[in-house]
C-alpha positions as CSV (number, residue, x, y, z in Angstrom):
1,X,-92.0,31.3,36.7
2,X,-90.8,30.7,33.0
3,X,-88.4,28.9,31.9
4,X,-86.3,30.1,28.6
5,X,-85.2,27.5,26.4
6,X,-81.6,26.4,26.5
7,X,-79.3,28.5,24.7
8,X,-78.0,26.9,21.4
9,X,-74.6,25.1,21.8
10,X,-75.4,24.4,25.7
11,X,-75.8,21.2,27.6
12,X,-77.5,22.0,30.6
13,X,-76.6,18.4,32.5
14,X,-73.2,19.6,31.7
15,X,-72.8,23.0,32.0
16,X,-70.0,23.2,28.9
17,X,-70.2,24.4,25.5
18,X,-70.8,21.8,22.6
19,X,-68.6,22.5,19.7
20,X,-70.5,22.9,16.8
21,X,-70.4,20.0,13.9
22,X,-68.0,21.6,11.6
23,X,-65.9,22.3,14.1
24,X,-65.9,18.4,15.5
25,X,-65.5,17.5,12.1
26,X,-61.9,19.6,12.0
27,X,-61.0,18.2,15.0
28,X,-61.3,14.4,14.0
29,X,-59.0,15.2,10.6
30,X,-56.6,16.7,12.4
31,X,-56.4,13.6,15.1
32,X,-56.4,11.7,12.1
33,X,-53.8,13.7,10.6
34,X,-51.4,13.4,13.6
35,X,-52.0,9.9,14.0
36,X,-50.7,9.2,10.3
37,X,-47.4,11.4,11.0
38,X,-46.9,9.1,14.1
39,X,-47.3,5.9,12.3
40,X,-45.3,7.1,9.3
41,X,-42.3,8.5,11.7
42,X,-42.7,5.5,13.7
43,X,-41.8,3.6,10.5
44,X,-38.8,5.6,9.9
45,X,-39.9,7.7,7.1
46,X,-40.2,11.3,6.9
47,X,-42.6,12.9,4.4
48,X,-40.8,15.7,2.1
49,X,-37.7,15.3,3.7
50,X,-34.7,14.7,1.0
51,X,-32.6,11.6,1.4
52,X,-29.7,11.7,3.1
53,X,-26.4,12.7,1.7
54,X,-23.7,9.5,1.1
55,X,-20.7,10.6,2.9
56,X,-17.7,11.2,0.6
57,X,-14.7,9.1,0.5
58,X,-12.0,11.1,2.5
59,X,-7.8,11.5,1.4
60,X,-7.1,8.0,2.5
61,X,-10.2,6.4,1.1
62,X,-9.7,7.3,-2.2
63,X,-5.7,5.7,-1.4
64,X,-7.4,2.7,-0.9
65,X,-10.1,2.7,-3.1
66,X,-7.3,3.5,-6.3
67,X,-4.7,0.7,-4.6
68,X,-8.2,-2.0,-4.8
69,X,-8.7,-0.6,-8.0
70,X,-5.9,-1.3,-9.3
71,X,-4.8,-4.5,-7.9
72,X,-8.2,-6.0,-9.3
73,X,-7.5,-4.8,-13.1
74,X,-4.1,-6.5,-12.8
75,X,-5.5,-9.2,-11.1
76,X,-7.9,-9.7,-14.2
77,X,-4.9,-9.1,-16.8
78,X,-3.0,-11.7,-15.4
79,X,-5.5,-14.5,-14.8
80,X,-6.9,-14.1,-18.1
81,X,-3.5,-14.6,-19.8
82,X,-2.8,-17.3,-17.8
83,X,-6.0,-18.7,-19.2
84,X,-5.1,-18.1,-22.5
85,X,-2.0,-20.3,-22.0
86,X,1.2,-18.8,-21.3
87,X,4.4,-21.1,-23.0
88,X,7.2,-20.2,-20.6
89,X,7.5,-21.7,-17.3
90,X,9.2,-18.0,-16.5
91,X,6.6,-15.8,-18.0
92,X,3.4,-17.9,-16.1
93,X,5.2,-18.4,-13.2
94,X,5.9,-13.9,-13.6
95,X,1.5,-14.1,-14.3
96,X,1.0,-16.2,-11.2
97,X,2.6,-14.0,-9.1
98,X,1.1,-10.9,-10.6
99,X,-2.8,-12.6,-10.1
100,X,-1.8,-13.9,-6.8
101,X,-0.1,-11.0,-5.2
102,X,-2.8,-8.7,-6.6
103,X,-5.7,-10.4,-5.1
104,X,-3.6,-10.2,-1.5
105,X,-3.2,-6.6,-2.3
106,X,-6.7,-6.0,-2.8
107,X,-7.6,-8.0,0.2
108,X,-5.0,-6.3,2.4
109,X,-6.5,-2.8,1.0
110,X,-10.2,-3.5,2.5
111,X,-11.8,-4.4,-0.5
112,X,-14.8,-2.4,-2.0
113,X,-15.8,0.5,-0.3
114,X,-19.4,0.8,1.4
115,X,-20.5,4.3,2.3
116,X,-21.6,3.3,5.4
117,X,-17.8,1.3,6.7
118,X,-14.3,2.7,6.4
119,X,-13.3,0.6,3.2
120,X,-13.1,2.2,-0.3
121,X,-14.6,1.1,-3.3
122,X,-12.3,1.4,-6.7
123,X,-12.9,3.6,-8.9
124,X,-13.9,1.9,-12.6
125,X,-10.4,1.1,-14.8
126,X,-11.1,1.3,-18.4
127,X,-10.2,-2.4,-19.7
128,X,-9.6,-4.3,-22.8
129,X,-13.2,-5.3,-24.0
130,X,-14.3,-8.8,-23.3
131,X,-13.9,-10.1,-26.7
132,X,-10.1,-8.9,-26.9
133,X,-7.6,-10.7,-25.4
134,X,-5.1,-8.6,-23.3
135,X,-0.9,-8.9,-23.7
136,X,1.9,-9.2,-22.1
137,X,2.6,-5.3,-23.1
138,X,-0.9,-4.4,-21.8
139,X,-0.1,-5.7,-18.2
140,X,3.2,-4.4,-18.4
141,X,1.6,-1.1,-18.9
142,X,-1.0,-1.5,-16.1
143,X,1.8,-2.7,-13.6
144,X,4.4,0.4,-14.3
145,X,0.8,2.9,-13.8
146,X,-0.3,0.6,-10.5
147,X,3.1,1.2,-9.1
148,X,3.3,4.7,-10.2
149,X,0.1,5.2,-7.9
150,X,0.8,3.4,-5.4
151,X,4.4,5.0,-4.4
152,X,2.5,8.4,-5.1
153,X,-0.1,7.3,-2.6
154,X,2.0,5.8,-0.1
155,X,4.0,9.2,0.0
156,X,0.7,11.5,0.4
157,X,-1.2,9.2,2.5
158,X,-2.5,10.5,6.1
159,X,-2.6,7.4,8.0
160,X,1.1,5.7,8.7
161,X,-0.4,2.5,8.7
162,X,-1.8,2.9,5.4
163,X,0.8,4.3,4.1
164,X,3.5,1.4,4.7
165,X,1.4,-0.9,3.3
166,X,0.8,1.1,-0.1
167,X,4.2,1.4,0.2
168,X,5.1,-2.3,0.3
169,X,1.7,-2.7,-2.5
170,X,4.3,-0.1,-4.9
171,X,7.8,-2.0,-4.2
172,X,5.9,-5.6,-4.9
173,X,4.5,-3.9,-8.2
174,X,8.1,-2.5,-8.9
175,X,9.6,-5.8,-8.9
176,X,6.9,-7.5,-10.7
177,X,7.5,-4.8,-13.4
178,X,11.6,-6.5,-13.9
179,X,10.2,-9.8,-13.7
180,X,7.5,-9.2,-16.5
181,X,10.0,-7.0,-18.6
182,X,12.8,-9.8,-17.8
183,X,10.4,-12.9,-18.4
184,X,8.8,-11.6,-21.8
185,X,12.2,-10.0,-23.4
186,X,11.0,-6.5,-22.9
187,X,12.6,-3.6,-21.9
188,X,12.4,-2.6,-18.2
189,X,10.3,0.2,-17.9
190,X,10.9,3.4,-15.8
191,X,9.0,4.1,-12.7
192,X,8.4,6.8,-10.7
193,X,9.0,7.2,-7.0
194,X,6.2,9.5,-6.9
195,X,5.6,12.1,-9.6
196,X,7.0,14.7,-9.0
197,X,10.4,16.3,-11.0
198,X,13.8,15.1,-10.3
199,X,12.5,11.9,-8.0
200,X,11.9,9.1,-10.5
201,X,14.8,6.7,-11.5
202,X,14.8,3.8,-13.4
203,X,14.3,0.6,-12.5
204,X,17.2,-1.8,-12.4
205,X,17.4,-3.3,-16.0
206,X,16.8,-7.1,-17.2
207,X,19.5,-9.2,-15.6
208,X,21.1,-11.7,-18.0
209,X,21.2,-15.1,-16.7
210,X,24.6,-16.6,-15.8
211,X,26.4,-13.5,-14.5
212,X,29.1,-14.8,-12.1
213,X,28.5,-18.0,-9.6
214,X,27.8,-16.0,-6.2
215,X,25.0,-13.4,-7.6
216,X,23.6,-11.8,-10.7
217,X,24.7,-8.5,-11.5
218,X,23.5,-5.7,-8.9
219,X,20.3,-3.8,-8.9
220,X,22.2,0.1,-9.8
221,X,19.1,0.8,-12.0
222,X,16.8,1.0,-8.6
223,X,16.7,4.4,-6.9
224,X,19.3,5.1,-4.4
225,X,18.1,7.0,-1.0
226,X,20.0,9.5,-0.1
227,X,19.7,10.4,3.9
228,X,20.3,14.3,2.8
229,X,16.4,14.6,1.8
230,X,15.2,12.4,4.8
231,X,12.1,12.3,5.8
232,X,10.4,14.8,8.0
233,X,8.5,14.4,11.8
234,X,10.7,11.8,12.2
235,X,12.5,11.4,16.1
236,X,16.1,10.8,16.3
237,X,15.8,7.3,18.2
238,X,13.4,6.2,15.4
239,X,16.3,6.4,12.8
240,X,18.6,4.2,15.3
241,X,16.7,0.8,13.1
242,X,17.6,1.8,10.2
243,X,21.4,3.2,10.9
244,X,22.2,-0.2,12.3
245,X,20.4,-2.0,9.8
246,X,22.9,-0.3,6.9
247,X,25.8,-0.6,9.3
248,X,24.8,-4.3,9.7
249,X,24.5,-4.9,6.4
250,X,27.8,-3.4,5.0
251,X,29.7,-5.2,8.0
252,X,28.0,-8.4,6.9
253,X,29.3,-7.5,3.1
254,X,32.9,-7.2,3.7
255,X,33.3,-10.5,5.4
256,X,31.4,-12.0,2.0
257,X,33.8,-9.6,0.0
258,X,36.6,-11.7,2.3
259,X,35.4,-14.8,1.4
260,X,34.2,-14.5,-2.2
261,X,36.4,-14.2,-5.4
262,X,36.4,-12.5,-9.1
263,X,33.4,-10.9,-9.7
264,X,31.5,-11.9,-6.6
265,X,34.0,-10.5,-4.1
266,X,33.8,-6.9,-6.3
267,X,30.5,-6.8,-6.0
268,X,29.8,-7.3,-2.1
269,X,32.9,-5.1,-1.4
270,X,30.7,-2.5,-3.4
271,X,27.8,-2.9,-1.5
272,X,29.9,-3.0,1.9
273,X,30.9,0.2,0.9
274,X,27.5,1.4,-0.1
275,X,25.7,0.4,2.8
276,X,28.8,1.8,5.3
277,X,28.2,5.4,3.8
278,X,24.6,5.2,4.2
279,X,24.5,4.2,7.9
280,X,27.1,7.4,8.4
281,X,24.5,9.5,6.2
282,X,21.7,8.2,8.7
283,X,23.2,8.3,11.6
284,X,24.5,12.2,10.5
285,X,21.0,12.9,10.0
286,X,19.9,11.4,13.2
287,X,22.3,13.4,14.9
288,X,24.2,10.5,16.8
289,X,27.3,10.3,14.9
290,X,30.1,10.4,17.4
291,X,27.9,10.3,20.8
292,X,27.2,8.0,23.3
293,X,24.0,7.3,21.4
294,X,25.6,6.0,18.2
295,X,23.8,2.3,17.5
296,X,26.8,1.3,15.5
297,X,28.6,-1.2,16.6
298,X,32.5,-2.6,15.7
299,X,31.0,-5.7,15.0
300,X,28.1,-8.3,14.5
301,X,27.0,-11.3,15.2
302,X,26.9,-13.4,11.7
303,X,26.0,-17.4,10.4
304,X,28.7,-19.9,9.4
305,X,29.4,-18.7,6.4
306,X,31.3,-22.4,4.9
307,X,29.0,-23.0,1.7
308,X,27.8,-20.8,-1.3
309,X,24.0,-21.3,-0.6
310,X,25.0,-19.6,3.4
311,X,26.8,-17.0,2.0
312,X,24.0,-15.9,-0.7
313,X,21.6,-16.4,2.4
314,X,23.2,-13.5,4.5
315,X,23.4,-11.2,1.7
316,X,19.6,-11.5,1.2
317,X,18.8,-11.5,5.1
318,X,20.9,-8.1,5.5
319,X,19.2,-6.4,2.6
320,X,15.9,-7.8,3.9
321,X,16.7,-6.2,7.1
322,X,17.4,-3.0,6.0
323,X,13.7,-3.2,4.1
324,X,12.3,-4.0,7.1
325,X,13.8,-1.6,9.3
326,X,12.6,1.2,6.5
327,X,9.6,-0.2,6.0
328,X,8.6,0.4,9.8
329,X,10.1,4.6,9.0
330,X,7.5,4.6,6.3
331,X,4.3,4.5,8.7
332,X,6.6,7.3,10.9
333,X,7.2,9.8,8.8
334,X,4.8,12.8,7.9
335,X,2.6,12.7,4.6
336,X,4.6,14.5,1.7
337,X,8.1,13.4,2.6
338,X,8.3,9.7,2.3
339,X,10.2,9.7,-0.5
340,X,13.7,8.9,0.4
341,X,12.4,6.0,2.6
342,X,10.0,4.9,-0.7
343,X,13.6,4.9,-3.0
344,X,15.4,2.9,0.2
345,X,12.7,0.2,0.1
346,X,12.3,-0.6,-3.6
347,X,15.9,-0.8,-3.1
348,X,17.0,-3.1,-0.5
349,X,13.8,-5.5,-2.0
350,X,15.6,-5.5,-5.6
351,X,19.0,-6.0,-4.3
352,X,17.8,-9.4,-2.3
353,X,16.3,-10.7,-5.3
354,X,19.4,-10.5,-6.8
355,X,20.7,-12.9,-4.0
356,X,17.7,-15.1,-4.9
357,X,15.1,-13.5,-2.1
358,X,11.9,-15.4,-2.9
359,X,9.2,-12.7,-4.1
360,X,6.9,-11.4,-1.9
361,X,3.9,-9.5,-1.8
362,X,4.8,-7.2,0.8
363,X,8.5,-6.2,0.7
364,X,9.3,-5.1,4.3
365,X,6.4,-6.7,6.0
366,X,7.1,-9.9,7.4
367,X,3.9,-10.1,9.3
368,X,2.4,-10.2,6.1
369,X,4.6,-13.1,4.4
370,X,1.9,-16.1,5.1
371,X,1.7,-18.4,2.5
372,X,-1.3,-16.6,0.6
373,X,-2.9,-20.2,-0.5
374,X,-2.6,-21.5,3.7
């Protein structure tokens, strides 16, 4: 019996087709292929793929990112005119503050943004050039724009938290604009709450040293808040603070107006009176007036009151409370309508200083009065 010769391609011992060598040869690059894709994927790079998009700095982001901006320019300003030797105590002691205060601001802010954390970065601040010194003018002119920005931002921000402590950034800047003006013989400069028409008031201008024994003259250049345009998404309790602050405060007031004389007495019956009306205004607002829920009370607990130094320490402690309790509003109140509560804040802070309140860099946040240098 014959036997015919294998067929091409066959193994007889195992019964199976035998690729052909161009065909084994395909197979191996493509293993090979595949075994490079793995190793490169493995190594967490994708071939033709582009690289991922950096994610965009959101509404309050960019808050931040201008507040850090603009905190380190005035920062910068300051220090390097303190360098370049200030010759009045007042005016360096003015550039101190303004370096200090704007490093805490910039700190408080979150720094320089990442892409990849929720802190912003600022956006670059055209400067004087290295080889040209900067003025007192030029600060002056970067303070009035960094509180400009900062009241606007504090008003649109989205996050309460935020926005109360842009707001405090903006009343800080506000009050180191009339220190600067004050300290360097300048005229105060208007500032706007936020920009928008009808809004912005001028600050308070210069005080001239000397003006009556119990207090300097009274901060009527600083905006006054008026309850009629309060703020919206705001409860009725949550007003109940503030409404008792003001009523606190002009109680407080007319027992000083009681014990002072001359100009002194004038002045705090003014402010009693002031501080009365707005309490009613709140409490109208808040729809409490003449109910049960009314926080007002017929009268509050206050400090001996034997010596000038006690007496100018209540007046600042009742308009400190009433920044506080507004302050707190700030963080409450819906983006866009912060205005009235950005006007009470930079007002109550100027008014204490003209009781001698120490400067601070956040007016209305006590948690954030440590010593900056501890």
């Amino acid at each position: 019996m014959s036997t015919s010769p294998p067929a091409p391609g066959r193994d007889r011992s195992a019964g199976r087709t035998r690729p052909e060598p161009a065909a084994r040869a395909r197979r191996a690059v493509a293993l090979l292929l595949a075994a490079v894709v793995a190793l490169v994927a493995g190594c967490g790079v994708r071939l033709e793929t582009p690289p991922p998009a950096l994610p965009s700095p959101g509404l309050d982001e960019q808050v931040r990112a201008r507040g850090v901006a603009d905190a380190q320019r005035l920062q910068d300003l300051a220090s390097r005119l303190l360098a370049a030797g200030a010759q009045d105590d007042g005016l360096a002691a003015t550039l101190e503050d303004v370096a200090v205060f704007s490093a805490r601001h910039a700190e408080e802010l979150g720094g320089v943004w990442d892409p990849g954390v929720a802190t912003p970065t600022p956006t670059p601040t055209a400067g004087p050039g290295p080889t040209t010194p900067p003025g007192v003018v030029d600060l002056l002119e970067a303070l009035v724009a960094g509180t400009e920005h900062a009241l606007a931002d504090a008003d649109a921000a989205g996050d309460g938290r935020l926005a109360r402590l842009v707001a405090a950034v903006g009343a800080s800047r506000a009050d180191l604009c009339r220190r600067l003006a004050a300290a360097a013989s300048l005229p105060v400069p208007d500032v706007a709450a936020v920009p928008e028409p009808g809004v912005g008031t001028d600050l308070a201008p210069a005080r001239e040293p000397g003006d009556g024994d119990e207090g300097d003259d009274d901060a009527s250049g600083t905006p006054e808040p008026s309850p009629s345009a309060t703020a919206a998404g705001l409860l009725e309790g949550e007003l109940d603070p503030l409404v008792l602050a003001h009523d606190q405060a002009g109680y407080g007031y007319e027992v000083l107006a009681a014990r002072w004389t001359g100009a002194a007495r004038q002045r705090a019956a003014a402010a009693a009176t002031r501080h009365r009306a707005l309490a009613q205004a709140w409490a109208q607002v808040a729809g409490v007036e003449g109910t049960p829920d009314d926080p007002r009370r017929v009268a509050y607990a206050l400090p001996v009151l034997d010596t000038t130094k006690q007496k100018r320490a209540l007046a600042r402690d009742l308009e400190s409370a009433v920044a506080d309790a507004t302050s707190v509003l700030v963080a409450e109140a819906s983006p866009g309508t912060r205005a009235v509560l950005l006007d009470g804040l930079r007002r109550a802070t100027a008014d204490a200083q003209t009781w001698g309140a120490a400067p601070v860099a956040f007016p209305g946040m006590p948690e954030l009065a440590q010593d900056p240098t501890g």
